[in-house]
C-alpha positions in Angstrom: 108.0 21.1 -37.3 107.2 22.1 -33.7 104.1 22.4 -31.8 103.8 24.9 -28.9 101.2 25.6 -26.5 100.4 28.0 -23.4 99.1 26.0 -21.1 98.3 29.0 -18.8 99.1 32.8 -18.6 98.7 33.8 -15.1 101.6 34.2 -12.3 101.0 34.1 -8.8 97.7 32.3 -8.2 95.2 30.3 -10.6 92.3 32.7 -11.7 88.9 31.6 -13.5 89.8 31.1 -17.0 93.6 31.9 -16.5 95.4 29.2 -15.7 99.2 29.0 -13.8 101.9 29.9 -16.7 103.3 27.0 -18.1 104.4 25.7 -21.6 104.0 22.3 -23.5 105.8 21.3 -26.7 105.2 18.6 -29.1 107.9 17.5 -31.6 107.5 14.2 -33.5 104.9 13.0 -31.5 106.7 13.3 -28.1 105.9 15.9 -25.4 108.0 18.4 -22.9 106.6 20.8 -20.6 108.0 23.5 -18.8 106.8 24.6 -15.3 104.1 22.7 -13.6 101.9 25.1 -11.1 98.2 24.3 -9.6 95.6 23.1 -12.1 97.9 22.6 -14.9 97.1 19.0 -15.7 93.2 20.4 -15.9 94.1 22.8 -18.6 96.4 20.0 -20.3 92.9 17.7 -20.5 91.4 21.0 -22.5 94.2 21.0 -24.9 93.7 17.8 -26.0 97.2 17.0 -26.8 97.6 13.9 -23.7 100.0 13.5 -21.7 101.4 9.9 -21.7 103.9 11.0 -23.6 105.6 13.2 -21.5 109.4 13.0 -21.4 110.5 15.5 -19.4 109.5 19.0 -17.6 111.8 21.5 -18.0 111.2 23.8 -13.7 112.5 27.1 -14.2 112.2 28.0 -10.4 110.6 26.5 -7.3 108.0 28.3 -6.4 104.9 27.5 -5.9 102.7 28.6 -9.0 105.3 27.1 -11.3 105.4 23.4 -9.4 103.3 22.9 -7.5 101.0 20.9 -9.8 104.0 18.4 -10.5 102.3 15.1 -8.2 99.1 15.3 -9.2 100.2 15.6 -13.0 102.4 12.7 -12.3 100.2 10.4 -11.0 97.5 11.1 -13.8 100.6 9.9 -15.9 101.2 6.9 -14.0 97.5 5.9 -14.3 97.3 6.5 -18.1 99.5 3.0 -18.0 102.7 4.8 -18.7 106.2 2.6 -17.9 109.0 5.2 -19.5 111.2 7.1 -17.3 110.1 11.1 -16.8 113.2 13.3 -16.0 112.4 16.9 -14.1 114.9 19.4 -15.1 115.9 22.6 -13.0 118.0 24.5 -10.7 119.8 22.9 -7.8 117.7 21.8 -5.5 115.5 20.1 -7.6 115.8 16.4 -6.1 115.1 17.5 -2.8 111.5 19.3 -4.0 110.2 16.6 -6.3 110.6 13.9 -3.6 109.2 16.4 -0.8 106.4 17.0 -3.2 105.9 13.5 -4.7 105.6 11.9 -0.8 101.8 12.4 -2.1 102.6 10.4 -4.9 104.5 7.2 -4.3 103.3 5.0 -6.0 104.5 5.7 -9.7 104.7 3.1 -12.4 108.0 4.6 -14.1 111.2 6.6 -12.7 111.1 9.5 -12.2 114.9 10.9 -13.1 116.4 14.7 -11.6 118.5 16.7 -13.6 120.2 19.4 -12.0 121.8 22.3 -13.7 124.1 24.2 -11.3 123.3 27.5 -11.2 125.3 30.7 -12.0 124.5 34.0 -12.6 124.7 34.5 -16.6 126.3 31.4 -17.4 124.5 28.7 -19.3 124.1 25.3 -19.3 123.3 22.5 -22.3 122.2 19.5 -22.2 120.4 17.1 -24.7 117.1 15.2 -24.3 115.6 12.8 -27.3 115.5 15.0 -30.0 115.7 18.1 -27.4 118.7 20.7 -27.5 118.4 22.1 -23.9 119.8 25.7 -23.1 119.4 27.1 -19.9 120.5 30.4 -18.7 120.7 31.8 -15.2 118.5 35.1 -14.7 117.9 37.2 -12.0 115.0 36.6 -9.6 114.6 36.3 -6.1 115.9 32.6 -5.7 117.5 31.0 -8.7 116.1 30.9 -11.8 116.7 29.6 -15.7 115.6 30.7 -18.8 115.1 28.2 -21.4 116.2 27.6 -25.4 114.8 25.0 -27.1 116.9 24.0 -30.6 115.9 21.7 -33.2 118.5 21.4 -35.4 118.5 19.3 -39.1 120.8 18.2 -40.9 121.6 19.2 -44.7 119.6 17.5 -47.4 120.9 14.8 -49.1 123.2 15.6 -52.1 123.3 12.2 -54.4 126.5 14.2 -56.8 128.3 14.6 -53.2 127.8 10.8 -52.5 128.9 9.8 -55.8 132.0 12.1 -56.1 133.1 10.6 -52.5 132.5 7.4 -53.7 130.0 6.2 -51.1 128.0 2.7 -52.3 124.4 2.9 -52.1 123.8 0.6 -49.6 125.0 3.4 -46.5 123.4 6.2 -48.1 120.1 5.8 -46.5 121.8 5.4 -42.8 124.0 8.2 -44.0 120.9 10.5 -44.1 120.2 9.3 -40.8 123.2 11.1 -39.3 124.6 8.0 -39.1 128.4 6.8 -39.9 128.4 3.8 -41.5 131.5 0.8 -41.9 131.4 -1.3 -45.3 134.4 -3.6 -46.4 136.3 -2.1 -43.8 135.7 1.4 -45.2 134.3 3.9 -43.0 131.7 6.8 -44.6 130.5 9.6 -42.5 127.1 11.9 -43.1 129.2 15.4 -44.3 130.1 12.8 -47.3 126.6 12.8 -48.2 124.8 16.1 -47.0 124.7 19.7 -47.6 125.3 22.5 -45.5 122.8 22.6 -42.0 119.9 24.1 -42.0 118.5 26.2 -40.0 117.1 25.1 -36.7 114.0 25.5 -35.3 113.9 27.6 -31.9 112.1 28.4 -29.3 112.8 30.8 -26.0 110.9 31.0 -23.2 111.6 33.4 -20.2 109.3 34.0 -16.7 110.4 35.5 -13.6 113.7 37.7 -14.1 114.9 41.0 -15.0 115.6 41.7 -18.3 119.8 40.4 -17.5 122.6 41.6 -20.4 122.8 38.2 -21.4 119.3 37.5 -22.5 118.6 38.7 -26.0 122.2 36.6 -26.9 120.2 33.9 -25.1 117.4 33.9 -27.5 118.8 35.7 -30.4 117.1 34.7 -33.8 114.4 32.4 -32.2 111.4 31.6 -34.2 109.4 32.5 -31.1 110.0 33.8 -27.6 107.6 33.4 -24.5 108.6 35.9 -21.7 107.0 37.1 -19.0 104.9 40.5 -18.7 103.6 41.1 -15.2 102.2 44.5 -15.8 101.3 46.4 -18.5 101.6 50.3 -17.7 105.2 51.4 -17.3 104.4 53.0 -14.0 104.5 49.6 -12.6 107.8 49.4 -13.3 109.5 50.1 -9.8 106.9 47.4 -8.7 107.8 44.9 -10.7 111.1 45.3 -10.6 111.3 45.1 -7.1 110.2 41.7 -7.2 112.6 40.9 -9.9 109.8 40.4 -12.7 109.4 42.3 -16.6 106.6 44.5 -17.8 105.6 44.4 -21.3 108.1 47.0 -22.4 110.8 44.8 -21.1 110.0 41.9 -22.3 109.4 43.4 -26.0 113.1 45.7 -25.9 114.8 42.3 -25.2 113.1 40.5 -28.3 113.7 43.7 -30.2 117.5 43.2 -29.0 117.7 39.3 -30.2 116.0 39.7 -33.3 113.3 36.4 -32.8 110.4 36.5 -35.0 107.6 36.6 -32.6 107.1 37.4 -28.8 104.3 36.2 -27.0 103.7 37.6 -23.4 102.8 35.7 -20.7 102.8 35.3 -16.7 100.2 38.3 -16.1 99.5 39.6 -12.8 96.2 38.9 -11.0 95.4 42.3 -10.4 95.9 42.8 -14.5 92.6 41.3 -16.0 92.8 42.5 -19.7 96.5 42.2 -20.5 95.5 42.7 -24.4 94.1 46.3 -23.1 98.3 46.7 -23.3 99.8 45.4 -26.0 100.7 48.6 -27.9 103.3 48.7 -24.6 104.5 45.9 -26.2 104.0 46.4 -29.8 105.5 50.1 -29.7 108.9 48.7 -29.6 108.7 45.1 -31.4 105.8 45.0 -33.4 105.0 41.4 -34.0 104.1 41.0 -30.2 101.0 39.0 -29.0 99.2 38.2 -25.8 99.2 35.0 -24.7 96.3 33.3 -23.9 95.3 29.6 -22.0 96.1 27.3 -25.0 96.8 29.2 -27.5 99.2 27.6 -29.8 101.2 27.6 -33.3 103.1 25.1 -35.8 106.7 26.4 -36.1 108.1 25.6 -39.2 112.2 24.8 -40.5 112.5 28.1 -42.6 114.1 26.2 -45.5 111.7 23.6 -45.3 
C-alpha cells in the first residue's frame, strides 16, 4: 500500500492556512516528496509523518514557490542525525539551483546527489529509485517543466503447483518470491518459474504548472489517483490562466476523464481564489469523483487485487 499526502495547496505565495503545493509519499516506511516551496518543512512537522526518511524530492520546475524551501528542509534533515544520501530530481538545471540555494546550507551530514532529466517537449523519461518507478513527462509551462508518475508494481503471487511442475527445490522458493534468481547444484531457477501473472500496480500522477499537453492523459492513464493543478475555478479565467501556461478546474478534470484514473484531487489554487471547494461542480461536471485538495489531506492506496 501507499500513503499520500498534500502537504500544501496554494501556488504562487504561502497564505494563512494554505500552504505552498507540494506532495509527500510514504511507501514501506520510506519517504519522497515532490516540490519543496516556502514553509513546507512547517506543514511536514503538522503531518506528523517525519522526515528523516527522506530519500529523494522529485522538483517539477524551478521556481520559487515550488523550491524554495529545499535548504532549510535540508538542514532540519541533517540535524535529525540523518547520514543517507538525499537525491533531488528535476529538469536540467537542477545542480546549478540546489548548490546556489544550499550555499545557506553547507554543512550537511549526508550527500546530497542531482539527477537530471533532460528535458523535451512530450517526451518522457524513467528512472528507478528504491522501490520508486519514476516517470516524468515534459509539459508546457513557461520554463521547463515535468509531470510525474509514480508506479509500484508487484509481482504475481506465489503458485506452489507452478514450482513443483518446474521442478524448483524448496530451498529457492522463498528467494524466488523475492524476485530473486536463484543458482543450486549448478541449476539456475528464475521467479516466472514460481509466480503468477503481475498484478496490478499501484499509481499515482501528479501534475502542477502546465497546459493540459496531448500527451498527458496517456501520461497518467489508469492511475489510482491523479494530483493536478487548478488555478482558477470559473471558466472565464480561462484566457488568464492560460496565458500563464496554468489549468483551471475544467482542464484538469477533462484530462482525468481522458486517462481513466480513479480519483482527481485539485491542487495549486490561486491566491486570489480563497474557497476553491465553492468550485468543484467545474470539476465534478465532467469527472465526477473529483475532490479539493486541502493542507494534509491524505489517503491509503491500495493494490486492487490485494
Amino acid at each position: 500500500m501507499l500513503d499520500a499526502a498534500l502537504l500544501g495547496t496554494g501556488g504562487m505565495m504561502p497564505l494563512p492556512g494554505r500552504y505552498l503545493t507540494s506532495l509527500l509519499l510514504r511507501f514501506k516506511g520510506r519517504l519522497l516528496m515532490v516540490d519543496c516551496g516556502e514553509g513546507t518543512q512547517v506543514t511536514l512537522k503538522q503531518l506528523g509523518w517525519g522526515y528523516k526518511n527522506l530519500d529523494a524530492i522529485c522538483f517539477t520546475h524551478f521556481h520559487a514557490d515550488h523550491i524554495s524551501g529545499l535548504p532549510g528542509l535540508l538542514l532540519t534533515i541533517g540535524n535529525s542525525g540523518r547520514e543517507e544520501p538525499i537525491t533531488l530530481i528535476g529538469p536540467p538545471g537542477m545542480g546549478v539551483v540546489a548548490r546556489s540555494l544550499c550555499i545557506i546550507a553547507q554543512e550537511l551530514p549526508f550527500e546530497v546527489n542531482i539527477a537530471e532529466l533532460p528535458y523535451e517537449r512530450g517526451v518522457t523519461r524513467r528512472l528507478r529509485l528504491g522501490d520508486y518507478e519514476i516517470s516524468a513527462l515534459a509539459v508546457e509551462h513557461r520554463i521547463p517543466c515535468f509531470a510525474y508518475a509514480f508506479e509500484f508494481k508487484r509481482a504475481g503471487r506465489f503458485d506452489p503447483d507452478k514450482a513443483k511442475l518446474n521442478n524448483v527445490p524448496m530451498q529457492a522458493w522463498n528467494r524466488l518470491q523475492k524476485y530473486e534468481t536463484v543458482t543450486l547444484d549448478g541449476a539456475e531457477y528464475t521467479p516466472d518459474m514460481v509466480l503468477g501473472p503481475p498484478r496490478t500496480p499501484i499509481k499515482l500522477s501528479y501534475c502542477t504548472d502546465t497546459r493540459p499537453v496531448a500527451e498527458l492523459p496517456e501520461f497518467v492513464k489508469d492511475s489510482d489517483l491523479f494530483i493536478c493543478e487548478g488555478l482558477y475555478g470559473e471558466a472565464d479565467m480561462l484566457e488568464k490562466t492560460a496565458s500563464h501556461k496554468h489549468m483551471i478546474f475544467q482542464e484538469a478534470a477533462a484530462v482525468a476523464k481522458a486517462g481513466g484514473v480513479q480519483e482527481l484531487w485539485l491542487t495549486h489554487f490561486s491566491p486570489a481564489m480563497a474557497f476553491p471547494e465553492h468550485f468543484i461542480n467545474a470539476a465534478r461536471s465532467i469527472f465526477p469523483n473529483s475532490v479539493i485538495g486541502k493542507d494534509r489531506m491524505n489517503k491509503t492506496v491500495h493494490y486492487r487485487d490485494e
